[in-house]
C-alpha positions as CSV (number, residue, x, y, z in Angstrom):
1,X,31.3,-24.1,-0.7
2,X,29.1,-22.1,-3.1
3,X,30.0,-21.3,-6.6
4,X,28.6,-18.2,-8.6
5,X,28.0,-18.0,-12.3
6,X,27.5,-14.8,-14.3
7,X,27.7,-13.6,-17.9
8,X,29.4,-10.6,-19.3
9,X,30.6,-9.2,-22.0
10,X,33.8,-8.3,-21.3
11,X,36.1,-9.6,-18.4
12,X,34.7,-7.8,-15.4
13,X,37.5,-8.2,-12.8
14,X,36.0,-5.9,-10.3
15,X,32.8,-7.7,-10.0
16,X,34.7,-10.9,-9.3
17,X,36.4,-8.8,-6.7
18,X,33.3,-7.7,-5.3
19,X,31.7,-11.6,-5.0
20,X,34.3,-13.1,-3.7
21,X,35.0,-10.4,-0.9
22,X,31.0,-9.8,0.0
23,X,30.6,-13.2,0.2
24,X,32.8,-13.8,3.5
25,X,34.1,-17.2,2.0
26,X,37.4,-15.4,0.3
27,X,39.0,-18.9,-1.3
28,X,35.8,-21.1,-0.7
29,X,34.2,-19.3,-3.4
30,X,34.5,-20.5,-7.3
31,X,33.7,-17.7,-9.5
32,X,32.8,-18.6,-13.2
33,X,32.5,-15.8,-15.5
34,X,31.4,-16.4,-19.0
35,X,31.8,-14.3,-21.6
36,X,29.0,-13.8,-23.7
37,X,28.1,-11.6,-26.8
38,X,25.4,-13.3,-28.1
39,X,24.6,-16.9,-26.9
40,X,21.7,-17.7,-25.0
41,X,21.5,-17.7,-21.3
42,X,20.0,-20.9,-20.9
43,X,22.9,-22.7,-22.8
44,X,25.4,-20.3,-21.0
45,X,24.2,-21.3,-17.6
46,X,23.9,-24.9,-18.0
47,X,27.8,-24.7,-19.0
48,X,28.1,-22.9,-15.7
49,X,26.4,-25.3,-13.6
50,X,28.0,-28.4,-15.5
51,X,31.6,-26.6,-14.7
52,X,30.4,-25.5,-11.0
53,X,32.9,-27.4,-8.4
54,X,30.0,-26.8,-5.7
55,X,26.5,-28.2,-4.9
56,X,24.9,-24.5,-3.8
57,X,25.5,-22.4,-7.1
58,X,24.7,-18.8,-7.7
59,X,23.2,-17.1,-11.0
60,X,23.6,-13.6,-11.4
61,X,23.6,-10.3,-13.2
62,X,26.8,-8.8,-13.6
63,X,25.6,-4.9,-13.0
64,X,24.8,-5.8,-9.2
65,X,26.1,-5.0,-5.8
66,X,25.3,-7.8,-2.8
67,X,24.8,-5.3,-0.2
68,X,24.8,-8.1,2.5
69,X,28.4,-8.4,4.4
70,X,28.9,-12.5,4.8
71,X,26.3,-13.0,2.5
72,X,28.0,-16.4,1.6
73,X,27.6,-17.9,4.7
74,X,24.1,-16.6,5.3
75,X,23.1,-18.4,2.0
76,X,24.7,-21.8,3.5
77,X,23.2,-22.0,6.5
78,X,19.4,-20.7,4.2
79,X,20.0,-24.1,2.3
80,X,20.7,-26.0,5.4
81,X,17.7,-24.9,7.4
82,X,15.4,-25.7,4.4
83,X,16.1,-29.2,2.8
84,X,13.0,-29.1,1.2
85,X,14.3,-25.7,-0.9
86,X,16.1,-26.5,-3.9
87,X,16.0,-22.8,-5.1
88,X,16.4,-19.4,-3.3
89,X,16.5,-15.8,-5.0
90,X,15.7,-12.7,-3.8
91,X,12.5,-11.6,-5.6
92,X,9.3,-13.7,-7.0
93,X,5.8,-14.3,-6.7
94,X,3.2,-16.7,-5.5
95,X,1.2,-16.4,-8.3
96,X,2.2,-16.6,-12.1
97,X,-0.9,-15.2,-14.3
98,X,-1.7,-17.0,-17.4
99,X,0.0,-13.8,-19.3
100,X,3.2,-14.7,-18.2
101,X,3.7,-11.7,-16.4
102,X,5.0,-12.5,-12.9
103,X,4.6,-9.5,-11.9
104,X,0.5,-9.0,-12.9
105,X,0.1,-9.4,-9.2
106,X,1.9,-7.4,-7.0
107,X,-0.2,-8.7,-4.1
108,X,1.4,-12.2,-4.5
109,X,5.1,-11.1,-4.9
110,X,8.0,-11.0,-2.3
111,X,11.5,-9.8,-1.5
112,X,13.2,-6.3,-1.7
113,X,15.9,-5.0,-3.8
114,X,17.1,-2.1,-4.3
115,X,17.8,-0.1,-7.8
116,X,20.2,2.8,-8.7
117,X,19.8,4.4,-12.2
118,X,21.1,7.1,-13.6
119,X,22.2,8.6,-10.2
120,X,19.5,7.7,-8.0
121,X,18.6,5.1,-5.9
122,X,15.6,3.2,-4.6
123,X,14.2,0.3,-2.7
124,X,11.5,-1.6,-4.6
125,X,9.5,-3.6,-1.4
126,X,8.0,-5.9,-2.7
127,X,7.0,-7.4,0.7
128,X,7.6,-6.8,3.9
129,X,11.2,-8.1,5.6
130,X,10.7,-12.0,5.7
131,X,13.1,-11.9,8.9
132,X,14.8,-15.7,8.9
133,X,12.0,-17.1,7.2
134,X,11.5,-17.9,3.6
135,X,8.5,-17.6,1.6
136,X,7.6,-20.2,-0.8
137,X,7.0,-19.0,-4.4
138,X,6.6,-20.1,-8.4
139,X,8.7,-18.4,-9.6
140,X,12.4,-16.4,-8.6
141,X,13.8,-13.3,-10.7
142,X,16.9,-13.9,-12.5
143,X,18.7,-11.0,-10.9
144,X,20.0,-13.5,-8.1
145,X,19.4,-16.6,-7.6
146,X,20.9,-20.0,-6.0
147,X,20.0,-23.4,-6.6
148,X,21.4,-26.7,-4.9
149,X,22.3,-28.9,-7.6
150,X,21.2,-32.0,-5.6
151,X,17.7,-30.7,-5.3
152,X,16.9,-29.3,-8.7
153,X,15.0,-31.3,-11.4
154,X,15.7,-29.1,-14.2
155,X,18.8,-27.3,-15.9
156,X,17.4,-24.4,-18.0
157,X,16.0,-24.9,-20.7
158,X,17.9,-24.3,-23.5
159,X,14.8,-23.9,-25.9
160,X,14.4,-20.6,-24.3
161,X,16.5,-18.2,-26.6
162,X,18.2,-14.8,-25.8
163,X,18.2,-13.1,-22.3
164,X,14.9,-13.5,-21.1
165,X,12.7,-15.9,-19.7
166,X,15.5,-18.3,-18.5
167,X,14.7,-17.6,-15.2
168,X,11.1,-18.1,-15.3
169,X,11.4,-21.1,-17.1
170,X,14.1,-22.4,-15.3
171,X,12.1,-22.0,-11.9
172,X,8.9,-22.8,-12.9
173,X,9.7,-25.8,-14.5
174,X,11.4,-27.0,-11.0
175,X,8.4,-26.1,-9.2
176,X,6.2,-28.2,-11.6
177,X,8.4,-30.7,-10.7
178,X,7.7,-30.7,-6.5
179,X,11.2,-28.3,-6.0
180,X,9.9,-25.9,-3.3
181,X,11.2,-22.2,-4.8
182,X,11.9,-19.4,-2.1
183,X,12.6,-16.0,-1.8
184,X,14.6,-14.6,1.3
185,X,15.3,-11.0,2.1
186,X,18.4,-12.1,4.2
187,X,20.7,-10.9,1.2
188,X,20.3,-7.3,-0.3
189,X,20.9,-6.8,-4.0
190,X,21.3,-3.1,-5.4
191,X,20.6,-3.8,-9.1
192,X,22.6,-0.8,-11.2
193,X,19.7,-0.7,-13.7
194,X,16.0,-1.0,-14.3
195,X,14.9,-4.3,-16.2
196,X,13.4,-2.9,-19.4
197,X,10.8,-5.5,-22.0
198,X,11.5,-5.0,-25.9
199,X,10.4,-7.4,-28.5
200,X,12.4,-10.5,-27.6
201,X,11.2,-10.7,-24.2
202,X,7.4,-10.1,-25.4
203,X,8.1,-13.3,-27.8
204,X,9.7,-14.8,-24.8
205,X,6.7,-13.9,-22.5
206,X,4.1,-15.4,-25.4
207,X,5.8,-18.8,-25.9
208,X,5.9,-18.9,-22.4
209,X,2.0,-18.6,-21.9
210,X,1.6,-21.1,-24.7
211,X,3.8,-23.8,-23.6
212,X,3.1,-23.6,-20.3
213,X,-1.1,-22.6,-20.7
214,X,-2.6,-26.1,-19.0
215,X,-0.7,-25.5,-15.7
216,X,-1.2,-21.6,-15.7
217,X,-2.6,-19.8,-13.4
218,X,-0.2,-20.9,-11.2
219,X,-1.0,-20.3,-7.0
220,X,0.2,-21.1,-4.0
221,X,-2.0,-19.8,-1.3
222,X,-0.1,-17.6,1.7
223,X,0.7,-19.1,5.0
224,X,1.3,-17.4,7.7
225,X,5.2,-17.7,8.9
226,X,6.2,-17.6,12.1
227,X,5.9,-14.3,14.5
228,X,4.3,-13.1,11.1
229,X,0.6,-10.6,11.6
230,X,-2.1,-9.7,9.2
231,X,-2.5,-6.0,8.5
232,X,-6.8,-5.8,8.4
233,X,-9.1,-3.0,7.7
234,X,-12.4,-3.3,9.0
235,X,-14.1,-0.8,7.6
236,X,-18.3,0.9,8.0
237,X,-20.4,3.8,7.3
238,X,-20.3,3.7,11.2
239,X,-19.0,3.3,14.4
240,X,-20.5,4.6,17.6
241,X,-22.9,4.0,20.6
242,X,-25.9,4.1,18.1
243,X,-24.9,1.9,15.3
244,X,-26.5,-2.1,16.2
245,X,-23.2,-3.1,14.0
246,X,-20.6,-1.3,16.3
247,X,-20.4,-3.6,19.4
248,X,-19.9,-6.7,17.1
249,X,-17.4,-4.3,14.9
250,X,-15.6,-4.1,18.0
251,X,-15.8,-7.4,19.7
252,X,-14.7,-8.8,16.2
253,X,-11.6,-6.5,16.2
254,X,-10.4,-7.5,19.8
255,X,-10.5,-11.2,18.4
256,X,-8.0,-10.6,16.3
257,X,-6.3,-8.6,17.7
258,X,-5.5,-10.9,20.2
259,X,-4.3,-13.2,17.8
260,X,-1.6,-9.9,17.1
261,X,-2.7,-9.0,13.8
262,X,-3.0,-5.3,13.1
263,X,-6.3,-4.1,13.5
264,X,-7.6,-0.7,11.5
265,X,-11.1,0.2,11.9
266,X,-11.6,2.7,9.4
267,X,-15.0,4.5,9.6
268,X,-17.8,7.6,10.9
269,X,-16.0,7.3,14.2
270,X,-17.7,8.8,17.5
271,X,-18.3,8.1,20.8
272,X,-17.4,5.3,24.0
273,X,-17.0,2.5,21.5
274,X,-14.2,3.7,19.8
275,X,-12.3,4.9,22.8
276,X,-12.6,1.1,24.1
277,X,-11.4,0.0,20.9
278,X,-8.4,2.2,20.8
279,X,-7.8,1.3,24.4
280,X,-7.5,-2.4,23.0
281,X,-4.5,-1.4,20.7
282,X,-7.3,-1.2,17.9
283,X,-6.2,1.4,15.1
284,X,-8.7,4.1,14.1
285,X,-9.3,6.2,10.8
286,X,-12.0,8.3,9.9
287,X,-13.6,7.0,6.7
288,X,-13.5,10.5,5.2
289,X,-9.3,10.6,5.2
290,X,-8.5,6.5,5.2
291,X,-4.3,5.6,6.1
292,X,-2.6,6.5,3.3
293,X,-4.9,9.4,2.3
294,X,-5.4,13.1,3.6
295,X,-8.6,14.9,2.7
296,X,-7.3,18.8,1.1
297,X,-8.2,21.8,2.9
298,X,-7.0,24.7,0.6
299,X,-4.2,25.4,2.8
300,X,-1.7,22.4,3.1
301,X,0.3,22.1,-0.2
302,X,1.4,19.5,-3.0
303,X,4.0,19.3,-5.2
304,X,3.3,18.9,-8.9
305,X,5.2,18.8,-12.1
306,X,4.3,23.1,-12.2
307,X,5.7,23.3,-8.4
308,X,4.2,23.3,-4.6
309,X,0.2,23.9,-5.3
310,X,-2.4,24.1,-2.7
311,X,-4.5,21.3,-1.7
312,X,-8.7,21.5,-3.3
313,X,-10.6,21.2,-0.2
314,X,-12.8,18.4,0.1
315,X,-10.5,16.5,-2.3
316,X,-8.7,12.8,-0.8
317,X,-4.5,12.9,-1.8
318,X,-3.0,9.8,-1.6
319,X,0.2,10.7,0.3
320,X,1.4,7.6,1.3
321,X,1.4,3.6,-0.3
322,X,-0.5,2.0,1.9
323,X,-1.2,-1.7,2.4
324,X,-4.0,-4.1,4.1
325,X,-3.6,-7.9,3.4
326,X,-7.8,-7.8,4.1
327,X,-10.3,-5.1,3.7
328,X,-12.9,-6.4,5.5
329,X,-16.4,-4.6,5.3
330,X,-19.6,-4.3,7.0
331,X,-21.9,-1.6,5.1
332,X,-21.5,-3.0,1.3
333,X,-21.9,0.7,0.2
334,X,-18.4,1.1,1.3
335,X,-17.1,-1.5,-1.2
336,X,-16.5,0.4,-4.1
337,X,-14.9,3.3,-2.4
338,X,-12.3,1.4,-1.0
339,X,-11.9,-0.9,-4.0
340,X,-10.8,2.8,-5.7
341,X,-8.5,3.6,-2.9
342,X,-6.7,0.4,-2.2
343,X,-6.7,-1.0,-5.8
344,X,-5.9,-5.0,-5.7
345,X,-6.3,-5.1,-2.0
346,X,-8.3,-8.6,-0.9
347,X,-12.0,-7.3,-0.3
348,X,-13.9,-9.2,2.2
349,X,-17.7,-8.6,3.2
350,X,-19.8,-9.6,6.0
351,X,-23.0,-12.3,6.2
352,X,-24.8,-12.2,9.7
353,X,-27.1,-15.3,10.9
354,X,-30.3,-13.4,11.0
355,X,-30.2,-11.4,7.5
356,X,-30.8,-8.1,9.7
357,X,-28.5,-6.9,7.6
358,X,-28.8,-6.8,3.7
359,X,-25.3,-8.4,2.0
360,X,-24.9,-8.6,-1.5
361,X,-22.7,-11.9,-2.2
362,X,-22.4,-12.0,-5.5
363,X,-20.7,-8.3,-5.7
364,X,-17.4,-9.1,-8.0
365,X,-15.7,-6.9,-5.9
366,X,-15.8,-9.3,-2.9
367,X,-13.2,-11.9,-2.8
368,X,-15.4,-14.1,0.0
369,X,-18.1,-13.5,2.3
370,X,-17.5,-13.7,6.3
371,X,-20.8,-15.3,8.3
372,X,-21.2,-13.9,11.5
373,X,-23.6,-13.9,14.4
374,X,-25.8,-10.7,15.3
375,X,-25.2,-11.4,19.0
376,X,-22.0,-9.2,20.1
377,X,-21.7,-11.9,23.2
378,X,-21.1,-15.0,20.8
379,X,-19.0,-12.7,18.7
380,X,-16.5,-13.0,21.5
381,X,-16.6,-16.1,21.9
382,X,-15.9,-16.9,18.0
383,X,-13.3,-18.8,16.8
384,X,-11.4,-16.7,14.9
385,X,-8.4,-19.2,13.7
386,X,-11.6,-19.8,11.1
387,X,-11.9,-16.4,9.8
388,X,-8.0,-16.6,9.7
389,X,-8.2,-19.5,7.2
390,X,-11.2,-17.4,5.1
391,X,-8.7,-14.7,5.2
392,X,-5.7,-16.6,4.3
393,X,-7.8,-18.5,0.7
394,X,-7.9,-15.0,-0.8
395,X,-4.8,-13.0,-0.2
């Protein structure tokens, strides 16, 4: 049924063990391990998938644990579910910068997989749980990774020398090719290391960039998958009874809302408005300590390298990693500030019809800008799948 390749350097019986008992498939699975002190994973894994009895075959590290009981058969019915997915790993992105660095973005990448190194251990989330659903991408790590042979276009390519880069190559040259790329969160790896760069995978990275420069950036704009909601900020200097913005700050928020996205408006917040708002399932945060942050007071405590200190007052502590998919504003004097505090986060502003308003459009901060009416009654009545779409071009 599925075949898994890995390299090694010496034979690694336990990690055979391990595959072939995680995998819920016991005899079904064909386990190829190569043994390799020097030669070139490209060349190594095209031996591999040559050899491989089976159509769905595995590429993997050897220092990993699948964490995932049945994983085997969860991978199967993956591939059956999406014919139009030739390759499935557990980690990539959406967007591969003209660096080479698939990571440049974290923004565009997805999956989670955990890491244990020297005694400790930690889940890097790269995205949130993709439930049953994959997410299409560019390009997969090489930590893990399955490929149906009947769906592939390209074997690795064995110009790429040493251990690194093979699987961006490898995927990226599918996906060049039309072979949809996916990453699932269905199967947990716990990687027993931390990938490290050194010289060969900077040459690696640069003849990358080179070969690959007329096709680079490489994007493929977000969708939303099903059951799947938008986390949104709308954020102003302020919301309340007096503010003319606040009623279409609000009626704008109950849109989508209703659509079940989560909805944050973070601002000066005081008053009847923002009591309806919350009453809509609307999130509120004052402006001066936004999610994520809390604003010191001289009595609550951090820790530091030199132990537990007290907080500064009137200083902002980020004490938690928070995330919005959209930042969407209304005062442009906010832009900056939040630009600070949620670095790389997708920075929308707001145009309305009448210019009452003043918006700065060409501020290289804002990713788009959002044209609204001034009238809170035909804010209401707004179609909001539009927004959605504006939304959805700059994530």
């Amino acid at each position: 049924m599925i075949t898994v390749v890995y390299c090694t350097r010496q034979q690694n019986p336990e990690h055979r063990e391990h595959l072939i008992k995680s995998s819920g498939l016991h005899k079904h699975l064909e386990v190829i391990e190569i043994i390799n002190n020097g030669e070139s994973l490209t060349k190594a894994y095209n031996r591999g998938l040559k050899q491989a009895k089976n159509d769905i075959v595995v590429f993997c590290h050897d220092d990993l644990k699948v964490e995932t009981k049945q994983w085997g058969n969860k991978l199967i019915k993956l591939f059956d579910k999406n014919p139009e997915y030739g390759i499935i790993g557990v980690a990539g992105t959406k967007y591969m910068a003209p660096s080479g660095q698939w990571w440049e973005n974290p923004r565009k990448m997805y999956g989670r997989v955990a890491h244990t190194h020297e005694g400790k251990t930690w889940l890097s989330s790269y995205s949130d749980d993709l439930g049953q659903s994959l997410e299409e991408v560019v390009v997969c790590d090489g930590v893990w990774f399955a490929v149906n042979k009947n769906r592939i276009k390209k074997t690795f390519n064995e110009n790429v020398e040493g251990f690194h880069f093979y699987d961006v190559t490898f995927t990226f040259e599918n996906y060049l090719e039309g072979v949809k790329v996916g990453v699932t969160t269905l199967i947990r790896i716990n990687h027993q290391s931390i990938g490290m760069t050194n010289e060969s995978w900077e040459k690696n990275r640069a003849d990358f960039s080179e070969a690959y420069q007329a096709h680079l950036p490489a994007n493929i704009k977000k969708t939303l998958r099903k059951g799947e909601r938008l986390k949104l900020m709308i954020t102003a200097l302020s919301f309340d009874d007096q503010n003319p913005k606040s009623k279409l700050i609000l009626e704008f928020a109950k849109k989508l809302k209703n659509e079940n996205h989560e909805v944050t408006i973070c601002s000066n917040i005081k008053g009847n408005l923002p009591i309806q708002a919350k009453r809509a399932g609307i999130n509120l945060a004052a402006i001066q300590q936004p999610p994520g942050f809390a604003l010191g007071d001289g009595k609550w405590t951090i820790n530091t390298q030199n132990g537990p200190q007290p907080s500064a007052p009137n200083t902002l502590y980020k004490v938690k990693d928070y995330k919005f998919d959209v930042i969407h504003t209304f005062d442009d004097e906010v832009i900056a500030h939040m630009d600070r505090l949620y670095a790389g986060s997708s920075i929308v502003n707001t145009k309305f019809h009448n210019s009452l308003f003043v918006t700065n459009e060409t501020n290289p901060l804002v990713k788009t800008t959002i044209t609204l009416s001034n009238d809170a009654n035909e804010v209401s009545n707004l179609e909001i799948e539009g927004v959605i779409k504006e939304y959805l071009n700059v994530i």
